[in-house]
N, CA, C and O atoms as CSV, one atom per row, in Angstrom:
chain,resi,resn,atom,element,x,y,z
A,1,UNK,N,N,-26.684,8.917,16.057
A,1,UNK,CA,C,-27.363,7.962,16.883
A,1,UNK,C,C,-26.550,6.670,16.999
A,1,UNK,O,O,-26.442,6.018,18.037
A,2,UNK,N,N,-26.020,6.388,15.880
A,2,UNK,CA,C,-25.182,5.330,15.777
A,2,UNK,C,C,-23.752,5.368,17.020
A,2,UNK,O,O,-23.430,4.391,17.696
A,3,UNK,N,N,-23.281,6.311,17.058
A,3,UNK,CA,C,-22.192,6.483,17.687
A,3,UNK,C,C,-22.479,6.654,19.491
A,3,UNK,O,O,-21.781,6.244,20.418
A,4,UNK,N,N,-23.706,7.376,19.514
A,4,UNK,CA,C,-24.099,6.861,21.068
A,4,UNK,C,C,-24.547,5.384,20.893
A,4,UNK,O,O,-23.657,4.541,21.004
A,5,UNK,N,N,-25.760,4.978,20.644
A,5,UNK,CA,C,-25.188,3.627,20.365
A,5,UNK,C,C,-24.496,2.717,20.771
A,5,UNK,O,O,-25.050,1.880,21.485
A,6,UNK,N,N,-23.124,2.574,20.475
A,6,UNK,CA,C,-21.722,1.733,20.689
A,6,UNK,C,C,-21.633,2.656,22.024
A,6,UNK,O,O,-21.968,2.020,23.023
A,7,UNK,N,N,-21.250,4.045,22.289
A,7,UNK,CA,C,-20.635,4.043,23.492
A,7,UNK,C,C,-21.996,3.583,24.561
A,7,UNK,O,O,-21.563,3.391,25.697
A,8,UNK,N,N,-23.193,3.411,24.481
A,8,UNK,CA,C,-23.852,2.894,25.407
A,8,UNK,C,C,-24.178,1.320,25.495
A,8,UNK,O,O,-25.071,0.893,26.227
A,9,UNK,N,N,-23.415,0.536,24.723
A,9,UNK,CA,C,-23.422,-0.987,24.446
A,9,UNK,C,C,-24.960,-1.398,24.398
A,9,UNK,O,O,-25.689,-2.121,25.078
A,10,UNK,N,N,-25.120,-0.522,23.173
A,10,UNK,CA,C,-26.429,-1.272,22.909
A,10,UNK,C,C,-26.022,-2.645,21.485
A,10,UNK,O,O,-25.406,-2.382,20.453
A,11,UNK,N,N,-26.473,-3.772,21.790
A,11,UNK,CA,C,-25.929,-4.979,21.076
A,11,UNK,C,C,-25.754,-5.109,19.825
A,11,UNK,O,O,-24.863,-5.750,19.268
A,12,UNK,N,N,-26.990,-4.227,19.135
A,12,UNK,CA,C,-27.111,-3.857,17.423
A,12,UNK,C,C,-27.980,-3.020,17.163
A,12,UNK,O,O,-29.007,-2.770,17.794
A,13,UNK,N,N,-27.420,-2.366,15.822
A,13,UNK,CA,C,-27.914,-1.294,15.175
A,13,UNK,C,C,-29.280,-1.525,14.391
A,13,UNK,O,O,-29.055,-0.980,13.310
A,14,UNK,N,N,-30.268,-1.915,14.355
A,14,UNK,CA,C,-30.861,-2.521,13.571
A,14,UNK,C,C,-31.600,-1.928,12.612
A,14,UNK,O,O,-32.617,-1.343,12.987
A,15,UNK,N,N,-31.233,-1.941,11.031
A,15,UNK,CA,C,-31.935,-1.147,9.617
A,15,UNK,C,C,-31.889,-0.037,9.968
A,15,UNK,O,O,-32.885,0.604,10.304
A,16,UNK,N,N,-30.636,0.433,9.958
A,16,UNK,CA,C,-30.316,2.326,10.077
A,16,UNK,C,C,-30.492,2.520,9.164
A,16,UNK,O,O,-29.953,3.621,9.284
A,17,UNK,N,N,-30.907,2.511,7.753
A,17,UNK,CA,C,-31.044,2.825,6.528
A,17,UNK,C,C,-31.902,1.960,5.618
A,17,UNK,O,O,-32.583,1.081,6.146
A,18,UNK,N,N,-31.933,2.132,4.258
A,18,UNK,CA,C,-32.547,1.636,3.401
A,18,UNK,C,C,-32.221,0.107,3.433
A,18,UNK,O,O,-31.020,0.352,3.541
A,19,UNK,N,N,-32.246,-0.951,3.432
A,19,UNK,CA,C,-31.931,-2.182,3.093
A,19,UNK,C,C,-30.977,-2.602,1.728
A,19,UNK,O,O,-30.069,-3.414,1.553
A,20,UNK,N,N,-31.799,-1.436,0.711
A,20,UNK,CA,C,-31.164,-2.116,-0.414
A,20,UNK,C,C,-29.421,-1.267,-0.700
A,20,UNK,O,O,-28.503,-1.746,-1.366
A,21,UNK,N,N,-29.421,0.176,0.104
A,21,UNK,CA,C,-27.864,0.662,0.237
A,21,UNK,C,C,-26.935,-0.003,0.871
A,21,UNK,O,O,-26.644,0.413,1.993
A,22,UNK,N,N,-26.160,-1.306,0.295
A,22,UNK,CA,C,-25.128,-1.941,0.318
A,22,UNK,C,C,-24.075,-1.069,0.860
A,22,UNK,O,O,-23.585,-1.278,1.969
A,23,UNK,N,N,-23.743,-0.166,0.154
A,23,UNK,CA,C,-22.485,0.956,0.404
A,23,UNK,C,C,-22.945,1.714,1.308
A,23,UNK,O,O,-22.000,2.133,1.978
A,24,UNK,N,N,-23.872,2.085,1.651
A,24,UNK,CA,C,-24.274,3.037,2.730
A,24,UNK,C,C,-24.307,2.283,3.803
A,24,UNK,O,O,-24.065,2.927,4.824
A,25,UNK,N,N,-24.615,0.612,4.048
A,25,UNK,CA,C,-24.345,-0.503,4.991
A,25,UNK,C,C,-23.154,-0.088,5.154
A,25,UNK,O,O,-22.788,0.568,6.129
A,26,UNK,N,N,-22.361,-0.474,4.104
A,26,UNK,CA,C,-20.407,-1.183,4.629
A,26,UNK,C,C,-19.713,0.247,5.232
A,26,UNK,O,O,-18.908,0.263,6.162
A,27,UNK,N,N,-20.077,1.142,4.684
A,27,UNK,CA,C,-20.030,2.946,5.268
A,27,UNK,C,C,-20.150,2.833,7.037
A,27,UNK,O,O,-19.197,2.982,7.802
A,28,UNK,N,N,-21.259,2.599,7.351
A,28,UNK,CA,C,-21.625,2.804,8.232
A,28,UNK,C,C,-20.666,1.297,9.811
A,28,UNK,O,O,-20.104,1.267,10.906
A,29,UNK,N,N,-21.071,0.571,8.869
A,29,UNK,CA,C,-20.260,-0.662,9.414
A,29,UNK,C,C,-18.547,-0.370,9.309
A,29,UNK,O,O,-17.721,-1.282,9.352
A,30,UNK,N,N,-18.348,0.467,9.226
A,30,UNK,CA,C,-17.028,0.769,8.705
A,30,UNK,C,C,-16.617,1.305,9.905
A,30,UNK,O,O,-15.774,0.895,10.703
A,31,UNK,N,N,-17.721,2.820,9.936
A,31,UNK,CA,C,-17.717,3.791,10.979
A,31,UNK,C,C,-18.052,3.900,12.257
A,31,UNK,O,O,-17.829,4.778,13.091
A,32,UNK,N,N,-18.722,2.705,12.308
A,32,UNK,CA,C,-19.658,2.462,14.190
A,32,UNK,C,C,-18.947,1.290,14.678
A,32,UNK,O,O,-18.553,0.269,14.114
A,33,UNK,N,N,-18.901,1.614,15.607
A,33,UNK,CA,C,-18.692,0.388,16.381
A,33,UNK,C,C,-19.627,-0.431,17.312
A,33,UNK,O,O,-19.243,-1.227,18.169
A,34,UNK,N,N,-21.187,-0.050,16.950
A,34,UNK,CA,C,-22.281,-0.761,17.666
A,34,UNK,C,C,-22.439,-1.444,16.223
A,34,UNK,O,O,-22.456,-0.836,15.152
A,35,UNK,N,N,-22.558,-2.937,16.423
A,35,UNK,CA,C,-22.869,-3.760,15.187
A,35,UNK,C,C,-24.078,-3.954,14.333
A,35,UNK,O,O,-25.025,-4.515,14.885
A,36,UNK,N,N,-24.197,-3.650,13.284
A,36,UNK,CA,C,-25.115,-2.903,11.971
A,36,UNK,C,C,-25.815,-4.535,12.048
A,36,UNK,O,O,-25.281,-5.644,12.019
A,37,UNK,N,N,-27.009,-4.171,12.140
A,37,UNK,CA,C,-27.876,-5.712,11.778
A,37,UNK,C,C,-29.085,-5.415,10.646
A,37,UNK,O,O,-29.915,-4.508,10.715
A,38,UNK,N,N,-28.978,-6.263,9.754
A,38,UNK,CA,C,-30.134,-6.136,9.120
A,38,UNK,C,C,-30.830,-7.615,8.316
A,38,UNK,O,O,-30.971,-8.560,9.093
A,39,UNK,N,N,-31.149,-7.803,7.238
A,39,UNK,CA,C,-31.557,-8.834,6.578
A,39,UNK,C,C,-33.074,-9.402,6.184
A,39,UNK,O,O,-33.675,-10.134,5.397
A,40,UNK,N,N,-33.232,-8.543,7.289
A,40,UNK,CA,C,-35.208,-9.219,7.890
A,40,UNK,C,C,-36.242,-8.764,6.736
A,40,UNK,O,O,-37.443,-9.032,6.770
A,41,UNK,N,N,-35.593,-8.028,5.695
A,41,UNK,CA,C,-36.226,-7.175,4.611
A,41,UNK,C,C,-35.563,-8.550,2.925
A,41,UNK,O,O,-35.970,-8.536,1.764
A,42,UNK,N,N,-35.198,-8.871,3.146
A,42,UNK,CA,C,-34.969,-9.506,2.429
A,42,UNK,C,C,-35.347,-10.985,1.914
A,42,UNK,O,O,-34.733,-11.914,2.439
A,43,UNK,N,N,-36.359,-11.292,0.876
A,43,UNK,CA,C,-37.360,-11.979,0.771
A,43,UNK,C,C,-36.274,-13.828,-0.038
A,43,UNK,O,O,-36.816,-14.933,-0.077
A,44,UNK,N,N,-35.161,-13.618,-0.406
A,44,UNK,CA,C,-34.100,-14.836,-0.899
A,44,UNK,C,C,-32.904,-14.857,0.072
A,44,UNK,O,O,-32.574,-14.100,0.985
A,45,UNK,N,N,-32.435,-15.842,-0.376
A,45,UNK,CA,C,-31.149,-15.762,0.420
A,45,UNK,C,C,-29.744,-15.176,-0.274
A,45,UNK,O,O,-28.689,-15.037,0.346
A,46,UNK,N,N,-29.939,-14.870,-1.654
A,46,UNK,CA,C,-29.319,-14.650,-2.544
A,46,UNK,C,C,-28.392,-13.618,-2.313
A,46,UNK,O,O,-27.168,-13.704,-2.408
A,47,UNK,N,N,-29.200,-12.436,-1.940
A,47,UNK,CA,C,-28.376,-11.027,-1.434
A,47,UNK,C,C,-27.027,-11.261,-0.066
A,47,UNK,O,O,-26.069,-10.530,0.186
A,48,UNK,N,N,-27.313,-12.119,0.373
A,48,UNK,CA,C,-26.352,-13.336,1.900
A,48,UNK,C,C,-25.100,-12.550,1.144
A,48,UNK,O,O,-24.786,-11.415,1.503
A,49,UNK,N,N,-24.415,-13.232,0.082
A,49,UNK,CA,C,-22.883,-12.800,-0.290
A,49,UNK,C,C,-22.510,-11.510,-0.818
A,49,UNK,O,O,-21.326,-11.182,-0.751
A,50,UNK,N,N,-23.455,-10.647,-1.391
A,50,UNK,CA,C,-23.161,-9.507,-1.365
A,50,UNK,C,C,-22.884,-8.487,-0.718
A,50,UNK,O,O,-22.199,-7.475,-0.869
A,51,UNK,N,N,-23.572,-8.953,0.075
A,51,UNK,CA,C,-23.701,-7.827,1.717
A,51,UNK,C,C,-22.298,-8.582,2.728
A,51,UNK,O,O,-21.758,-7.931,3.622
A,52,UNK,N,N,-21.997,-9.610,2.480
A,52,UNK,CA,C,-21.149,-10.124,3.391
A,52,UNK,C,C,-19.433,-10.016,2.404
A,52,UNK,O,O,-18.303,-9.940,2.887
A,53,UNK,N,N,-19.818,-10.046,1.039
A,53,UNK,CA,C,-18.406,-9.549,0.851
A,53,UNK,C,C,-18.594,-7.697,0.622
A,53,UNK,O,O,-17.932,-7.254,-0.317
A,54,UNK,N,N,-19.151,-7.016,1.149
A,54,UNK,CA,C,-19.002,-5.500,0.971
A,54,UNK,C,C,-18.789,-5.304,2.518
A,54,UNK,O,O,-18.690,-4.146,2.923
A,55,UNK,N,N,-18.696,-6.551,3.589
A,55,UNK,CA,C,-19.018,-6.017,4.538
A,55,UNK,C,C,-19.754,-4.960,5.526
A,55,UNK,O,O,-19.308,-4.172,6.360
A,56,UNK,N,N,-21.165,-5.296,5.053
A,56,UNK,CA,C,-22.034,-4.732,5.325
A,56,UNK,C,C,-22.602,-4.426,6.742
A,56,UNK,O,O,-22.608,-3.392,7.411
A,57,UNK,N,N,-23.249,-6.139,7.051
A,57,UNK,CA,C,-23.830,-6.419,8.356
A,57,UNK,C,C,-22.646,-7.006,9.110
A,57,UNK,O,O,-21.600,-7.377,8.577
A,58,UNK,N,N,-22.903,-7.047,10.306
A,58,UNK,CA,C,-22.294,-7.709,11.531
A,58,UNK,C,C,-23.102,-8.966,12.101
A,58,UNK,O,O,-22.683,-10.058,12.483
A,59,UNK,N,N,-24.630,-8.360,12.020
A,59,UNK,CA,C,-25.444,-9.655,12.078
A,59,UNK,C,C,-26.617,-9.435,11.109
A,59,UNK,O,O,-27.253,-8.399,10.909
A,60,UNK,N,N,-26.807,-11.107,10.343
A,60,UNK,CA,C,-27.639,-11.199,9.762
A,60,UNK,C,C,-29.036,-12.016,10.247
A,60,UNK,O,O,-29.239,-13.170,10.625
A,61,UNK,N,N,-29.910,-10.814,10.042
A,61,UNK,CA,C,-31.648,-11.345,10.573
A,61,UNK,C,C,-32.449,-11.733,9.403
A,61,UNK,O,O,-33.353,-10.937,9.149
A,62,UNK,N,N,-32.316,-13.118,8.343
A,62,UNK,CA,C,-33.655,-13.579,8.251
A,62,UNK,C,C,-34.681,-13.766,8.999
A,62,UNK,O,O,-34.756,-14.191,10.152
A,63,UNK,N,N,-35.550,-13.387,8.197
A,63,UNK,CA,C,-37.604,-13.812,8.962
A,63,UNK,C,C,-37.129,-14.859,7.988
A,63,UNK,O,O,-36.491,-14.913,6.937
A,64,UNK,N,N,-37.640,-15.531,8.693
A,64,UNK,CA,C,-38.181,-17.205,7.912
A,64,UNK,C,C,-39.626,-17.104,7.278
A,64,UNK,O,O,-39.984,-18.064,6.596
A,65,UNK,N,N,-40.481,-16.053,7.433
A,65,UNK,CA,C,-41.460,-16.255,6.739
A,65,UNK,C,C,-41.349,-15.467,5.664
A,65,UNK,O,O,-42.166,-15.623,4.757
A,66,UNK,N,N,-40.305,-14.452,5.547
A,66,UNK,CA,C,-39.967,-13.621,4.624
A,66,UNK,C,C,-39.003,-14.336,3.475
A,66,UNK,O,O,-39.108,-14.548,2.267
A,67,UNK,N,N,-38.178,-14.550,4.328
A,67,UNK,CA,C,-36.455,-15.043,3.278
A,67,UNK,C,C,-36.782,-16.400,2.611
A,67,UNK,O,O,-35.950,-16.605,1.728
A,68,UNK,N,N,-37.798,-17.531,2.716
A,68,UNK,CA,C,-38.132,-18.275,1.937
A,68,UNK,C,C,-38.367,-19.855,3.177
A,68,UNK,O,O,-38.277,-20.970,2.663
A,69,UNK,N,N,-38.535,-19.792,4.094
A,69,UNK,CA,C,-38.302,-20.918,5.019
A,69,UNK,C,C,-36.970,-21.064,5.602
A,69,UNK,O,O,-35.966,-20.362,5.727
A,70,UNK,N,N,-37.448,-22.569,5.994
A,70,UNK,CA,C,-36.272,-22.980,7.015
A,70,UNK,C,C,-35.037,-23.360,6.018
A,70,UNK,O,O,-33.931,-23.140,6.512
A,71,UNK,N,N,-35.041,-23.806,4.914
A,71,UNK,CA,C,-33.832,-23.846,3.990
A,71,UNK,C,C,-32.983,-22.656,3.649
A,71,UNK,O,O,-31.762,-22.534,3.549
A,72,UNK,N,N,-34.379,-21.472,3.441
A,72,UNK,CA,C,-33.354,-20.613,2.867
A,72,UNK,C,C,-32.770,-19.580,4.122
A,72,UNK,O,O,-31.781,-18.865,3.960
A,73,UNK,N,N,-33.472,-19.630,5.250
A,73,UNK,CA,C,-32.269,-19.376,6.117
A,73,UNK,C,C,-31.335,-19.957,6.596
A,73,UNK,O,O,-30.544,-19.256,7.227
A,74,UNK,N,N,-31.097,-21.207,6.510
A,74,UNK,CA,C,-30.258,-22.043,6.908
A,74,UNK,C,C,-29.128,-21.782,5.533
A,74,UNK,O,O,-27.944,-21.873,5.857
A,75,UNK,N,N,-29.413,-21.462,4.016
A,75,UNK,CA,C,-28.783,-20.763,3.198
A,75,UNK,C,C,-27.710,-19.594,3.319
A,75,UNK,O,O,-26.557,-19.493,2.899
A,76,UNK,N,N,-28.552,-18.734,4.071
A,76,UNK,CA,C,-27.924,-17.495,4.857
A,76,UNK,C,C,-26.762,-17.738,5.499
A,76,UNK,O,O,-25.718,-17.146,5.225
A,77,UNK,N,N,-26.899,-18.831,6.601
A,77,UNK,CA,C,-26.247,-18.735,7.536
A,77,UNK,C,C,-24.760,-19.376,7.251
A,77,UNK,O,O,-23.832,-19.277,8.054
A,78,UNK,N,N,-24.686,-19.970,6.133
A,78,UNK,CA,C,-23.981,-21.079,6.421
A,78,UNK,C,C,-22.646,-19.675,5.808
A,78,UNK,O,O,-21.687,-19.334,6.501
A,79,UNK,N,N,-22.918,-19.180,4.605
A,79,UNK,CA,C,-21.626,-17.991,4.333
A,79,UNK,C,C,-21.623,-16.901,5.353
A,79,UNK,O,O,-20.541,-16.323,5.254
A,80,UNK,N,N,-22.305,-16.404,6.223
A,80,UNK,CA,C,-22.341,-15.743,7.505
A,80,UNK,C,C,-21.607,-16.276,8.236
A,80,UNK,O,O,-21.250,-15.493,9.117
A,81,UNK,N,N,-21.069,-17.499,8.355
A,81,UNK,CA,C,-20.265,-18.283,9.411
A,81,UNK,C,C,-19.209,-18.350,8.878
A,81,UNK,O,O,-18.265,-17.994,9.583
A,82,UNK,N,N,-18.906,-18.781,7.555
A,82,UNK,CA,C,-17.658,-18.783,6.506
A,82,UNK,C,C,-17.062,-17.393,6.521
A,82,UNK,O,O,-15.860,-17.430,6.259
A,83,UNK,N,N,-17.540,-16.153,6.752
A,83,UNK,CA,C,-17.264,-14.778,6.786
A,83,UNK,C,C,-17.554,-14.220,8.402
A,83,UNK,O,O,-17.827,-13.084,8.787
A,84,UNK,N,N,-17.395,-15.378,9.102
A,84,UNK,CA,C,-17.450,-15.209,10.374
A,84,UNK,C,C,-18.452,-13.439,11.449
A,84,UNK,O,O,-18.338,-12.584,12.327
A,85,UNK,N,N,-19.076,-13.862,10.677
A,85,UNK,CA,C,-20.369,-12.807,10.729
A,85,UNK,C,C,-21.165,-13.284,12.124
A,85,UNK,O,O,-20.707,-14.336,12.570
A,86,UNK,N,N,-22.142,-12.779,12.810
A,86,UNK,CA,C,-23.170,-13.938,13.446
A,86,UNK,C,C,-24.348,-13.694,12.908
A,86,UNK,O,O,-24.357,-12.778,12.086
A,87,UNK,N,N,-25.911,-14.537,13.237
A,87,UNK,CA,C,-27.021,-14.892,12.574
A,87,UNK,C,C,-27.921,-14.698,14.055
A,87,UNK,O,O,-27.578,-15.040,15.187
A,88,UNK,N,N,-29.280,-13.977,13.582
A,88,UNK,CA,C,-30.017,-14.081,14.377
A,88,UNK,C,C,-31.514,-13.805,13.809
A,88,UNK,O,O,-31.913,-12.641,13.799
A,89,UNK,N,N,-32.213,-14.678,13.412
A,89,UNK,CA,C,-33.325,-15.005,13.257
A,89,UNK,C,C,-34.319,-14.108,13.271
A,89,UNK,O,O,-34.356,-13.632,14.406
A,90,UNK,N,N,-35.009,-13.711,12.700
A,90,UNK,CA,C,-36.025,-12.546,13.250
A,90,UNK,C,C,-36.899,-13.417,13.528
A,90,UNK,O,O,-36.872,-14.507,12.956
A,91,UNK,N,N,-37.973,-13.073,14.583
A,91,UNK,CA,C,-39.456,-14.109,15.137
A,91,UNK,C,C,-40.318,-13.566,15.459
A,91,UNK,O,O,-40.831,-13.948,16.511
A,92,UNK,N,N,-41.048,-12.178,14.600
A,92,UNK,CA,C,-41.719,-11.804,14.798
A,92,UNK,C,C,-42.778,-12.567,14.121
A,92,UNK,O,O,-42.417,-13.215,13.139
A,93,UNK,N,N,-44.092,-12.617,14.481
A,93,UNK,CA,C,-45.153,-13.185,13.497
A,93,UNK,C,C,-45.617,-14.476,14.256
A,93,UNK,O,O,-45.605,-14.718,15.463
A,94,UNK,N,N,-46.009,-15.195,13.246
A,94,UNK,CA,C,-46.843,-16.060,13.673
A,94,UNK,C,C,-45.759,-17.106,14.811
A,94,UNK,O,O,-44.543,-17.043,14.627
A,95,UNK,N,N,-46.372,-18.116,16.059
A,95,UNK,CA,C,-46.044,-18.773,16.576
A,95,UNK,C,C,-44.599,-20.040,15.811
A,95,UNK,O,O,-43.454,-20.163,16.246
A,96,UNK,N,N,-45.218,-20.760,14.644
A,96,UNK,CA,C,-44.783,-21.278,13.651
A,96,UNK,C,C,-43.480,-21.135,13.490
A,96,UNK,O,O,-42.622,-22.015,13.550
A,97,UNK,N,N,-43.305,-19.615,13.214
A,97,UNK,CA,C,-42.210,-18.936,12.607
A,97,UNK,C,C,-41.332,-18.630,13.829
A,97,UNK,O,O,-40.183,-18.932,13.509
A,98,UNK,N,N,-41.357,-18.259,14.831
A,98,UNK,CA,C,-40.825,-18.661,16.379
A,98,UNK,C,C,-40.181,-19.642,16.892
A,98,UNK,O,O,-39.191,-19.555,17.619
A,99,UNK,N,N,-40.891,-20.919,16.415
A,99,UNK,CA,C,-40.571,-22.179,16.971
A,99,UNK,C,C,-39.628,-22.856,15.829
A,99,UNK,O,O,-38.891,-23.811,16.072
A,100,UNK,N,N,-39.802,-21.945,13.940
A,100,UNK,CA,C,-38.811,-22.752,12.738
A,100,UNK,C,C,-37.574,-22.052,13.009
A,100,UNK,O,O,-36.554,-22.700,12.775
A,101,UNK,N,N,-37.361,-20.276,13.673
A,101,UNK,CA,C,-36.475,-19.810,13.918
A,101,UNK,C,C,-35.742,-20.124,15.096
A,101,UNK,O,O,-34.589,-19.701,15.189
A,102,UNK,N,N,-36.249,-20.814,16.023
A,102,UNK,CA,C,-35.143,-21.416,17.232
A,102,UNK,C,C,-34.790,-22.479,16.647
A,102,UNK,O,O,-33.674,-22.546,17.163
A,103,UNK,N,N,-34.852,-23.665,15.765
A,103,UNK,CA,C,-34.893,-24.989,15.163
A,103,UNK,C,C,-33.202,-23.998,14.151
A,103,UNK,O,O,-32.017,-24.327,14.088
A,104,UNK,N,N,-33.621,-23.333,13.827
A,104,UNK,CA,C,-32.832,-22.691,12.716
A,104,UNK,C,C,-31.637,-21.910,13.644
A,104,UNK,O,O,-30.472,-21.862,13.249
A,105,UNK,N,N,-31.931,-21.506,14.500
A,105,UNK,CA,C,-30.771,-21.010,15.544
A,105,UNK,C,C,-30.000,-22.013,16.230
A,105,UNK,O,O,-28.847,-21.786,16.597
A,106,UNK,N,N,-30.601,-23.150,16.428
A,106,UNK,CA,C,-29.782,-24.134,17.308
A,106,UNK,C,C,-29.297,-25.210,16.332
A,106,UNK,O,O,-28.718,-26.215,16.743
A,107,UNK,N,N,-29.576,-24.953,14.828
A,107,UNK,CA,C,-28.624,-25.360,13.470
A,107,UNK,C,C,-27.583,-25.167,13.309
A,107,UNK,O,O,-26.708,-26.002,13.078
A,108,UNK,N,N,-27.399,-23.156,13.472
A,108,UNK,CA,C,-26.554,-22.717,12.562
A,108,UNK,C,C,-25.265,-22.594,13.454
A,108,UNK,O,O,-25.630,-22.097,14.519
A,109,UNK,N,N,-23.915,-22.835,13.472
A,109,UNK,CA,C,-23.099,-22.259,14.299
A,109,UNK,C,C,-22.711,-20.614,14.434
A,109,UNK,O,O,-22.049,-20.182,15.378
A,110,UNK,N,N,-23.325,-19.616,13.136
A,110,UNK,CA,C,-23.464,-18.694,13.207
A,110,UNK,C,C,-24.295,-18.034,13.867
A,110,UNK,O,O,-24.487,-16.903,13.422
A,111,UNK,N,N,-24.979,-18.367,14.944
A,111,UNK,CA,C,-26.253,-17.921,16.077
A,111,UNK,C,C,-25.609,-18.282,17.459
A,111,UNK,O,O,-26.373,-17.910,18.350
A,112,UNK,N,N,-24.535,-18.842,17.934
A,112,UNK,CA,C,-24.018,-18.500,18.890
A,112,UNK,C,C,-23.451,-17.693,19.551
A,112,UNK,O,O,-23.087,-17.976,20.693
């Protein structure tokens, strides 16, 4: 699925797998060329450098109501940009969380 995918330019892959398979991420990110997105499962910002030095994701999706607020995605983003990754917000949910994730997108230089 992954490989149609890329040849049909669909923009990202999003949670082809378990969240917590790091190696089964950087595997796959290795092998596709439609860009692996995930993050939105992840309740800290902590996991940010692990996944970004295994080269995991291509883009990283904190929920802000998940990953800890507007700090700790703004946490995320900032080694996502240092590892020249991009960032894209998840906004599902309440209104709130919509309006802290565009505030948080038009922060980060990794959301352009």
């Amino acid at each position: 699925m992954g490989q149609t995918a890329g040849e049909c330019g669909v923009a990202w892959f999003e949670e082809p797998i378990e969240h917590t398979d790091i190696a089964g991420y950087a595997e796959l990110n290795r092998r596709l060329t439609v860009p692996i997105a995930g993050y939105q499962t992840y309740n800290t910002h902590y996991p940010a450098l692990k996944l970004l030095e295994a080269n995991a994701l291509e883009i990283h999706q904190p929920s802000l109501d998940y990953v800890g607020g507007v700090t700790a995605a703004q946490r995320v983003g900032v080694p996502v940009e240092a590892f020249g990754k991009r960032m894209v917000p998840r906004t599902l949910g309440p209104i709130v969380n919509f309006a802290a994730s565009l505030h948080v997108a038009a922060a980060q230089r990794a959301c352009s």
